[in-house]
ROVEX-397671 format. One line per field, with one value per residue (C-alpha): x, y, z; residue number from 0; residue in three letters. Coordinates in nm, 3 decimals. Example, Ala and Ser with C-alpha at 12.3 -4.5 7.8 and 13.67 -1.06 7.14 Angstrom:
! residues 2
X [1.230 / 1.367];
Y [-0.450 / -0.106];
Z [0.780 / 0.714];
i [0 / 1];
aa [ALA / SER];
This chain:
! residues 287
X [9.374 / 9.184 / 9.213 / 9.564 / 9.658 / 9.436 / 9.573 / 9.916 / 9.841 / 9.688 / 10.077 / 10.247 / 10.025 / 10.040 / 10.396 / 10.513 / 10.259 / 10.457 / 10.788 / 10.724 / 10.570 / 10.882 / 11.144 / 11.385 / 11.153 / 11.355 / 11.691 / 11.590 / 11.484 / 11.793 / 11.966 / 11.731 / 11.661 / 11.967 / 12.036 / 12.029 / 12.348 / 12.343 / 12.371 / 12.606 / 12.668 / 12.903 / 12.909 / 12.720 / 12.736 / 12.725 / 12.634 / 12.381 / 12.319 / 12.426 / 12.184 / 12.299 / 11.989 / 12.088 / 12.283 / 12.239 / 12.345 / 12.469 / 12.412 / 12.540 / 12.525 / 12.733 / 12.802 / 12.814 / 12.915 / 12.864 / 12.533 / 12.288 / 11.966 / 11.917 / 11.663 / 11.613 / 11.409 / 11.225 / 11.116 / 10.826 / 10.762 / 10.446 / 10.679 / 10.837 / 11.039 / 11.272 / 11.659 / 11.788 / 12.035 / 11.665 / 11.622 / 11.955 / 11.729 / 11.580 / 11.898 / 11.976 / 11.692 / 11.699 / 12.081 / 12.067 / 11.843 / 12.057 / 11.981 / 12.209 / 12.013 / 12.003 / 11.797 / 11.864 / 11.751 / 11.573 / 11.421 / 11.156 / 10.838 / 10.912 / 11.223 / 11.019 / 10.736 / 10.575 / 10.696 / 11.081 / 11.076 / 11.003 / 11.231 / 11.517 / 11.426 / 11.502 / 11.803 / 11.916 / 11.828 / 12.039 / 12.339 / 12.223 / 12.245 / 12.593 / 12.746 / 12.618 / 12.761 / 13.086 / 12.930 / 12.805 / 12.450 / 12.296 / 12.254 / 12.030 / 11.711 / 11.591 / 11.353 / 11.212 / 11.026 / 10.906 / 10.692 / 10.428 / 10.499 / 10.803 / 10.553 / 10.421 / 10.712 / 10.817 / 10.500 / 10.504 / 10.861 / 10.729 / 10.370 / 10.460 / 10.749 / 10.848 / 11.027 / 11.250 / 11.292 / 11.396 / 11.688 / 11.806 / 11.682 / 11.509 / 11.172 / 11.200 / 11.482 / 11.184 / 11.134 / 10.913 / 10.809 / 10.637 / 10.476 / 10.376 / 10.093 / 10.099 / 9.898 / 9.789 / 9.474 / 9.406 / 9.182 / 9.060 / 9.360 / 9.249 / 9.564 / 9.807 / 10.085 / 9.934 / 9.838 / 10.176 / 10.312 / 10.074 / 9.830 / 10.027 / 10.031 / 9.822 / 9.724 / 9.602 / 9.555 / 9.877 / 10.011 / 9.804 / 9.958 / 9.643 / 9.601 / 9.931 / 9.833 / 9.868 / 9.969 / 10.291 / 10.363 / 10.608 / 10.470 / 10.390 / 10.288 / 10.029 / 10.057 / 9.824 / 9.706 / 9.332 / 9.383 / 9.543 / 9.401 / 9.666 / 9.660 / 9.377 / 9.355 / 9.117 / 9.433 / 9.584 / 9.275 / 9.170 / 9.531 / 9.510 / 9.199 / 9.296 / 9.660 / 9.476 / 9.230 / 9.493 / 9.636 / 9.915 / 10.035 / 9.975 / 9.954 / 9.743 / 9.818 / 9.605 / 9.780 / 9.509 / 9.561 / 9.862 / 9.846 / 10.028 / 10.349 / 10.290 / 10.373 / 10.724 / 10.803 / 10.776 / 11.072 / 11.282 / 11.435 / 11.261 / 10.894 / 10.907 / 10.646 / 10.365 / 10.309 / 10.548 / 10.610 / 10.938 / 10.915 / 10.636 / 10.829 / 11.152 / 10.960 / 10.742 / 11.077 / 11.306 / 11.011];
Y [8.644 / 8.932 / 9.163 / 9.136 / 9.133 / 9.479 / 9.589 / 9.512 / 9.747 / 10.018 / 10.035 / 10.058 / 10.297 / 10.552 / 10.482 / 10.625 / 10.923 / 10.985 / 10.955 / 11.134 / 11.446 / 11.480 / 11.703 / 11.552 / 11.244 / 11.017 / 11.168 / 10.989 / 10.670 / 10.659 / 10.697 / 10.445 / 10.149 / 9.991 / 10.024 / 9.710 / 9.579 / 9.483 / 9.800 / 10.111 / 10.412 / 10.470 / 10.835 / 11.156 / 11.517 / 11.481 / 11.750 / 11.689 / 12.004 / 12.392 / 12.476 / 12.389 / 12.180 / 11.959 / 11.664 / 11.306 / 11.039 / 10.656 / 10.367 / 9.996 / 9.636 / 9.524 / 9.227 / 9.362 / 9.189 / 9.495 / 9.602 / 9.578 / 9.716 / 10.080 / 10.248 / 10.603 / 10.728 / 11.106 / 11.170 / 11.380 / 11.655 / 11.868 / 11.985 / 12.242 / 12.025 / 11.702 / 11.588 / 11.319 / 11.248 / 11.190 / 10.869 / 10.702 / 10.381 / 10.418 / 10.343 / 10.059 / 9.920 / 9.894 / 9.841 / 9.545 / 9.402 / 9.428 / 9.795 / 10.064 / 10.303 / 10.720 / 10.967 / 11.309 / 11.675 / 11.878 / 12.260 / 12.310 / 12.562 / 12.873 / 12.891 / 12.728 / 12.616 / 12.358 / 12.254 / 12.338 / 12.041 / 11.757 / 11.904 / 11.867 / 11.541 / 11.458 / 11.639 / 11.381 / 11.076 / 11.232 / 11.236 / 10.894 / 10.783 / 10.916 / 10.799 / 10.531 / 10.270 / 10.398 / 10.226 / 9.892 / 10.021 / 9.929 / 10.234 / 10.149 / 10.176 / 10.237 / 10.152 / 10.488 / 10.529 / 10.792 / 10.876 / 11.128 / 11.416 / 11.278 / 10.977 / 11.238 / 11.396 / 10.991 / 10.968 / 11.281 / 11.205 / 10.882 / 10.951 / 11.342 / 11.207 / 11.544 / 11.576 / 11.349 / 11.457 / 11.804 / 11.657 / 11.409 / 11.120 / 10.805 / 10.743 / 10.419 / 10.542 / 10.466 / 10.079 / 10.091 / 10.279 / 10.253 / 10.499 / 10.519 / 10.742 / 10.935 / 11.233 / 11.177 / 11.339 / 11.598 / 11.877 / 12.152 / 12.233 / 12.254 / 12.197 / 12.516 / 12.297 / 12.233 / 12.570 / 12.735 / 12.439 / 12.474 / 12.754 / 12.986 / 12.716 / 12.828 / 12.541 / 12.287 / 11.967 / 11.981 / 11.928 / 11.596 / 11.279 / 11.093 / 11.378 / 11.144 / 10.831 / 10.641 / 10.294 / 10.471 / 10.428 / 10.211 / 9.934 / 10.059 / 9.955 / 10.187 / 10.120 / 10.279 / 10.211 / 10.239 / 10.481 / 10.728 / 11.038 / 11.278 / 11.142 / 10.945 / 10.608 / 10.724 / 10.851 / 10.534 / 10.385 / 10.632 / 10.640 / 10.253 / 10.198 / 10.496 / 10.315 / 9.934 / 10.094 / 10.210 / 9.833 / 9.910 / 9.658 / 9.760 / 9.630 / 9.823 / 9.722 / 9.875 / 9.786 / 9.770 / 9.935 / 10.169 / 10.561 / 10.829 / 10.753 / 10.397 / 10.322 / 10.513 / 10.350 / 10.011 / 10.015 / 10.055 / 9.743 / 9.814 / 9.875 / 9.596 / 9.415 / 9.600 / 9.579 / 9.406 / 9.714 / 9.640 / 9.336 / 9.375 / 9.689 / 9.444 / 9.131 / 9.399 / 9.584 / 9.286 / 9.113];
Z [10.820 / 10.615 / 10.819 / 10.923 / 10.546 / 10.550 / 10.843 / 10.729 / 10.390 / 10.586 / 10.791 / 10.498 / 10.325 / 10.658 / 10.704 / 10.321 / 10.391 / 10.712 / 10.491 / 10.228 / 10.467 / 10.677 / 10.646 / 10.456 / 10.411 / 10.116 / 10.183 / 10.599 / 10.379 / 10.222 / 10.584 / 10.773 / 10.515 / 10.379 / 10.003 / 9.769 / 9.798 / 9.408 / 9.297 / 9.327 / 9.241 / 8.947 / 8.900 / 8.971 / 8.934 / 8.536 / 8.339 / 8.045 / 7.998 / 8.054 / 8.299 / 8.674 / 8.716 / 8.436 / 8.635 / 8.605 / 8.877 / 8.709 / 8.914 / 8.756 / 8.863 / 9.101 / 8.870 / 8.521 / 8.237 / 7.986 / 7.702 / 7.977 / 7.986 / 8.058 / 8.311 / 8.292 / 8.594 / 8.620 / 8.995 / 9.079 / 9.306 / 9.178 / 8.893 / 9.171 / 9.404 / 9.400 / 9.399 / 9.193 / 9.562 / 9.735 / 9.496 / 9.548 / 9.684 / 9.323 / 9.092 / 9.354 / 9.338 / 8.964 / 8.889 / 9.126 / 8.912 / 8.666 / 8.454 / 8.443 / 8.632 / 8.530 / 8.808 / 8.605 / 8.793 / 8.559 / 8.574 / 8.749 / 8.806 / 8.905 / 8.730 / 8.457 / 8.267 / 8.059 / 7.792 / 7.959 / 8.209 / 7.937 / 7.741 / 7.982 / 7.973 / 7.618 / 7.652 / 7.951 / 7.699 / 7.485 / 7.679 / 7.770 / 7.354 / 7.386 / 7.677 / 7.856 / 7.663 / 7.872 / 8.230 / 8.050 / 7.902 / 7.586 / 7.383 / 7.132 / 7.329 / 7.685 / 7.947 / 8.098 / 8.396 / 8.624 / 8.937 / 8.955 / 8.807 / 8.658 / 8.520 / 8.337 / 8.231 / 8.087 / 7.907 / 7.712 / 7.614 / 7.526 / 7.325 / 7.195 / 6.973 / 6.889 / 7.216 / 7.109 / 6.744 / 6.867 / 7.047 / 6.749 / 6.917 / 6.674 / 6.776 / 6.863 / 7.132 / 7.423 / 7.384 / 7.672 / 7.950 / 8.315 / 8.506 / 8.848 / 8.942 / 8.695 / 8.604 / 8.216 / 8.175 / 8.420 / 8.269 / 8.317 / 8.606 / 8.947 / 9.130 / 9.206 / 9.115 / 8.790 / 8.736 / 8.775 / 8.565 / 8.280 / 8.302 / 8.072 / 7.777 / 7.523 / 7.403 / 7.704 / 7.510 / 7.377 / 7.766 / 7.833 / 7.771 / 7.690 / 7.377 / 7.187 / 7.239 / 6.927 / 6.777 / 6.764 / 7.151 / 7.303 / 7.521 / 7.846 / 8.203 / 8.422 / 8.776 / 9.016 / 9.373 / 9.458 / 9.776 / 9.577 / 9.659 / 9.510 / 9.129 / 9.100 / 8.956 / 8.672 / 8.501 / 8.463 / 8.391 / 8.083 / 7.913 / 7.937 / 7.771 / 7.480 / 7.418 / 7.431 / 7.149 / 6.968 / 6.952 / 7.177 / 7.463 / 7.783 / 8.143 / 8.375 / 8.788 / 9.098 / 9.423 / 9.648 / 9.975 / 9.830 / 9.810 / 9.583 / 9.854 / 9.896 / 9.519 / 9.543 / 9.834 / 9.703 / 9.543 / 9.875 / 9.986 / 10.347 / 10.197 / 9.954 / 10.114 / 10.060 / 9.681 / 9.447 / 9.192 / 9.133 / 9.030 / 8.825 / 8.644 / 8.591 / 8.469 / 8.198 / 8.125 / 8.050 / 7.858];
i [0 / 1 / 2 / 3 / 4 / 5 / 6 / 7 / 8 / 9 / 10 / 11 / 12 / 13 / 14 / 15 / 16 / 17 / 18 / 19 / 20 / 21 / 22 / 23 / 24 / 25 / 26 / 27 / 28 / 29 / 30 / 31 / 32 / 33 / 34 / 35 / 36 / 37 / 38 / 39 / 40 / 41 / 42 / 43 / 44 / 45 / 46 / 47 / 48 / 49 / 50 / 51 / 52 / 53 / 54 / 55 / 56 / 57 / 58 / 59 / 60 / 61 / 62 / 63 / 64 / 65 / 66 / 67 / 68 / 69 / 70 / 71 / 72 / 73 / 74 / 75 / 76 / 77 / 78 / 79 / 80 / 81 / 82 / 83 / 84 / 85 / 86 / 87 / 88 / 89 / 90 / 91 / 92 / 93 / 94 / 95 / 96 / 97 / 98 / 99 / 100 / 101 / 102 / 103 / 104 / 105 / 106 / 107 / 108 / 109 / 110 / 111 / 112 / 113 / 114 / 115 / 116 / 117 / 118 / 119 / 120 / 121 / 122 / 123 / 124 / 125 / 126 / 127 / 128 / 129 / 130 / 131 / 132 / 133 / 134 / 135 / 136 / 137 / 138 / 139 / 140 / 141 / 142 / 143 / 144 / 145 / 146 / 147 / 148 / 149 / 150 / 151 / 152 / 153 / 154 / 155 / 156 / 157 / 158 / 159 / 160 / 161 / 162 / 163 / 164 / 165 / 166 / 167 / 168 / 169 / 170 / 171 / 172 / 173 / 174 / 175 / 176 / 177 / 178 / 179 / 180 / 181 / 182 / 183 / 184 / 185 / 186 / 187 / 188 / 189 / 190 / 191 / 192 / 193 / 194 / 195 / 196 / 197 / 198 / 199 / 200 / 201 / 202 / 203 / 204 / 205 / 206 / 207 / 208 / 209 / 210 / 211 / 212 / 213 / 214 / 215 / 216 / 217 / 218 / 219 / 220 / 221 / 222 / 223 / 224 / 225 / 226 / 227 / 228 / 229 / 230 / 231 / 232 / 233 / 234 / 235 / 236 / 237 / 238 / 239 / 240 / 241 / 242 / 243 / 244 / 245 / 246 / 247 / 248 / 249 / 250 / 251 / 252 / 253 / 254 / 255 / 256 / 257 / 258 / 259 / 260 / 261 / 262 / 263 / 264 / 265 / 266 / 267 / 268 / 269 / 270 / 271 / 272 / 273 / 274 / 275 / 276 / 277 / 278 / 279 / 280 / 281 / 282 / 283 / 284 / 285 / 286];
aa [UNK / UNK / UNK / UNK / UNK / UNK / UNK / UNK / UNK / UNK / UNK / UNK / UNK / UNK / UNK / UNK / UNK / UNK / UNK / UNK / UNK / UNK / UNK / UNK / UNK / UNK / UNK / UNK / UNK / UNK / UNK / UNK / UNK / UNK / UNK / UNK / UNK / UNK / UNK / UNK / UNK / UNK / UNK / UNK / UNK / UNK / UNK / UNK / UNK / UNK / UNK / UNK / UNK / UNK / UNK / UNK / UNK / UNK / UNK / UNK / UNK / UNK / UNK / UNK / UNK / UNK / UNK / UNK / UNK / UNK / UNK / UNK / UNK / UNK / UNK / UNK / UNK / UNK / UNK / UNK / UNK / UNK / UNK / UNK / UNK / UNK / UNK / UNK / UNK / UNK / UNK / UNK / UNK / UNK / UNK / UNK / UNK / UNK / UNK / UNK / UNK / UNK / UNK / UNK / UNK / UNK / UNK / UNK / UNK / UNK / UNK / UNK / UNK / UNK / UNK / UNK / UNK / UNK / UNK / UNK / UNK / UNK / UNK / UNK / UNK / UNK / UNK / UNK / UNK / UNK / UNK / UNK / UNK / UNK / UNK / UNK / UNK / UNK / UNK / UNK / UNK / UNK / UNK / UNK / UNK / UNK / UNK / UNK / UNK / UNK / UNK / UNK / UNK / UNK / UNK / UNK / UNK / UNK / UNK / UNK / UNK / UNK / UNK / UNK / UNK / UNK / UNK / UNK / UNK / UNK / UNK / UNK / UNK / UNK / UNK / UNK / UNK / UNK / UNK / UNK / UNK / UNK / UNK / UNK / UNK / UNK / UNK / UNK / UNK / UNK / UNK / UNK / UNK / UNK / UNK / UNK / UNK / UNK / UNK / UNK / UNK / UNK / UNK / UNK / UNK / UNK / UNK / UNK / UNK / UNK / UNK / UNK / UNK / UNK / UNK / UNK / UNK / UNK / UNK / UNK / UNK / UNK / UNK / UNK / UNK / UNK / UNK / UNK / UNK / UNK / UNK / UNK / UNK / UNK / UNK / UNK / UNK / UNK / UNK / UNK / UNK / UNK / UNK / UNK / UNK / UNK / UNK / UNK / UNK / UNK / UNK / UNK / UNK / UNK / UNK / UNK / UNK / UNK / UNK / UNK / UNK / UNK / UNK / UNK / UNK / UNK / UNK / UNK / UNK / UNK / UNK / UNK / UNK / UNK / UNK / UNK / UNK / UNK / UNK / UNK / UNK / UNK / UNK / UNK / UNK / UNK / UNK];
């Protein structure tokens, strides 16, 4: 029985590499696995901004009864690559669990650099404050998550509170946030993607999410899976322990058996299987 359960980890695992290393990969996964059928698509194309990168897509509940929770979710992509489109599976999966679901673009290296990207994302929970009450979501606080590089792009708007400051947002605005494989603590930069994202930064403590962490932070979940090879686990695993000192609450999950792709792709209806990161996101979320 062990090793059919490994087995059956080690398929999933290669099969979201496979995905995510096509052409095309999640726009395919969005073709191929059927979409959860509690949640829709309410609106897209919406500016947030003036730049033609700022759009946000809305997905709602199928059944909505009005002030429910709100999920804002950054994608990642190396900081260079990435369409909010590719994640429609994304703001199904959560609105059918009852959020109303936001998947903003945002700019991106080379057209820019850090601090630009995190920035666009305060400006989407902006426009979030001041309009999502309009498709049934509570406004007075959000659930934010993010992938990656947009993980990382979540925590900074969620530990460097001046992010939010600059675009007129209260500080508890974040309630909570979870992050997926995220890079936190990544210096010195080694990675070209990295390099071109925050080489010319003059200051490189001031782009690591593990530098804010405070008492100050929102509760937050850290999910991770131990065959991650592209952001290791030890990133998780040192903003968890720095936040936990700190006397914040946090929930640290390694999927074992799950990759950098794997974790993504455990929120698609047709990879659900392998490691139950939805669930565990909705249950810390709506706690």
């Amino acid at each position: 029985m062990a090793s059919l359960i490994a087995l059956g980890r080690r398929a999933f695992l290669t099969a979201g590499s496979a995905l995510l290393s096509a052409c095309s990969p999640l726009g395919l996964l969005n073709a191929l696995t059927p979409g959860d059928a509690g949640g829709r698509l309410a609106a897209s194309d919406i500016a947030y901004g003036p730049d033609e990168r700022h759009k946000i897509d809305v997905y709602v509940p199928v059944q909505s009864t009005g002030n429910a929770p709100v999920m804002v979710f950054l994608y990642g992509g190396g900081w260079n690559n990435g369409e909010r489109a590719d994640y429609a599976f994304v703001g199904r999966a959560f609105a059918a669990q009852g959020f109303v679901t936001v998947i903003p673009d945002y700019r991106q290296v080379p057209q820019v650099r850090f601090p630009a990207f995190v920035e666009d994302g305060a400006l989407a929970l902006r426009w979030v404050r001041d309009h999502i009450a309009r498709y049934g979501g509570d406004a007075t606080g959000i659930a934010l998550s993010g992938h990656s590089a947009g993980a990382y792009n979540a925590m900074m708007l969620a530990l460097d509170r001046r992010f939010l400051a600059r675009a007129g947002l209260p500080s508890g605005f974040v309630r909570c946030i979870a992050g997926l494989a995220g890079p936190y603590d990544f210096l010195p930069l080694d990675d070209p993607r990295s390099i071109a994202a925050f080489g010319e930064f003059p200051r490189p403590l001031d782009t690591q999410p593990i530098s804010f962490a405070s008492a100050r932070a929102p509760r937050t979940f850290l999910a991770t899976g131990n065959e991650d090879e592209t952001v290791r686990p030890r990133n998780s695993i040192a903003l968890a322990a720095k936040l936990r000192a700190a006397g914040v609450a946090v929930e640290l999950k390694t999927y074992p058996g799950i990759g950098h792709a794997g974790i993504l792709l455990a929120l698609n209806n047709g990879f659900r299987g392998g490691a139950p990161v939805l669930a565990d996101i909705v249950r810390f979320t709506k706690a």
